[in-house]
N, C-alpha and C positions, 0 to 999 in steps of 0.2 A: 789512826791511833796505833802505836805510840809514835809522837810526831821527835824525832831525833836529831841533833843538832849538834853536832862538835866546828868548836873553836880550836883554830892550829897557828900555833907562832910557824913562823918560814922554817926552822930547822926543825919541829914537827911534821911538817908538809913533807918536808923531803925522806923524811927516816921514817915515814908510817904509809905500806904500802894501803891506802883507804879501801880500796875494793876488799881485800882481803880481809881487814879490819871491820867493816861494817857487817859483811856477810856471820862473821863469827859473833858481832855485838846485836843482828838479829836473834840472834840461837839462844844466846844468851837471855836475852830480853823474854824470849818464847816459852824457856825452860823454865825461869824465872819469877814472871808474872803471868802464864798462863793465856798468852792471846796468839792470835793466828801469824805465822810467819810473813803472809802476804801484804799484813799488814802494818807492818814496819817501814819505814820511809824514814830516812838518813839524809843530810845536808849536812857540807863540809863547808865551815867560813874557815876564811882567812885571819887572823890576827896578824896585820901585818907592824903593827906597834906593837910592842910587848916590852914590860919592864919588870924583871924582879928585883925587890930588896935593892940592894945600890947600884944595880943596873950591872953589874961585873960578871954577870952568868949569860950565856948564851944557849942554856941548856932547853930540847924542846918543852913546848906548855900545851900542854891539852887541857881543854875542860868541855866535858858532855853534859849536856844538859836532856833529859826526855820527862814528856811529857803524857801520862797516861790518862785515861780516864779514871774521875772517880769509883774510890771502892776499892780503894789497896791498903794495908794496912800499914803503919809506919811502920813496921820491920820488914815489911816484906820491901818497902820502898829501900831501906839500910841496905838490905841485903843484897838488892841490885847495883846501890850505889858502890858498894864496896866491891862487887863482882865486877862492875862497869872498871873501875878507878884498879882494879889487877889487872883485868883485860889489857885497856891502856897501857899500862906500865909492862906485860908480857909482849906486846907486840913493838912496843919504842924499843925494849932492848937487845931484841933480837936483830935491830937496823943499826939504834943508835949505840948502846951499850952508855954505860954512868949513866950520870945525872939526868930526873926527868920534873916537870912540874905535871901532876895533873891530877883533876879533880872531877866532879860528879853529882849532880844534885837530878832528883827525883822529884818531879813534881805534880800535882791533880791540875788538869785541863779547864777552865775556866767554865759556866754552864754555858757561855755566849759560843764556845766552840761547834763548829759547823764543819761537812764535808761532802765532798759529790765522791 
């Protein structure tokens, strides 16, 4: 926990250095909700479909998705989300510059969730 998962269209992948991205989107996650840095764990999918609106943007799309344990409050959740979804958007324009899609949801871990 928190188990972290960003989706990358191809022109995401290319204009968001990940390593450097994640280590900052730990920090963040740490400062934020209060859990240990060690134990953050990030995976990068592909989106290698991607369609906005009438398909005429090629612009990159990110969306994070993390997953905490219960016991967070919904603002505290917001407040990630909206710090996740700048993060994002600070690190795409420093590569990509314009236009970016990306988005953020915060979510409590199922009680089936398990871990070695």
């Amino acid at each position: 926990m928190p188990q972290i998962t960003v989706d990358c269209s191809p022109t995401a992948r290319s204009a968001l250095d990940r390593q450097k991205f994640a280590l900052a989107l730990h920090r963040l996650v740490v400062d934020t909700v209060g859990t240990r840095l060690e134990a953050c764990k990030t995976r990068f999918r592909p989106a290698d479909e991607t369609v906005v609106g009438d398909g005429g943007s090629d612009a990159p799309l990110v969306h994070v998705g993390i997953a905490l344990l219960p016991g967070r409050s919904e603002e505290v959740k917001a407040r990630l989300s909206q710090a996740v979804v700048d993060l994002v958007a600070e690190h795409l324009a420093a590569a990509a510059g314009g236009a970016s899609y990306v988005s953020a949801e915060i979510r409590d871990l199922e009680a089936s969730y398990r871990k070695r």
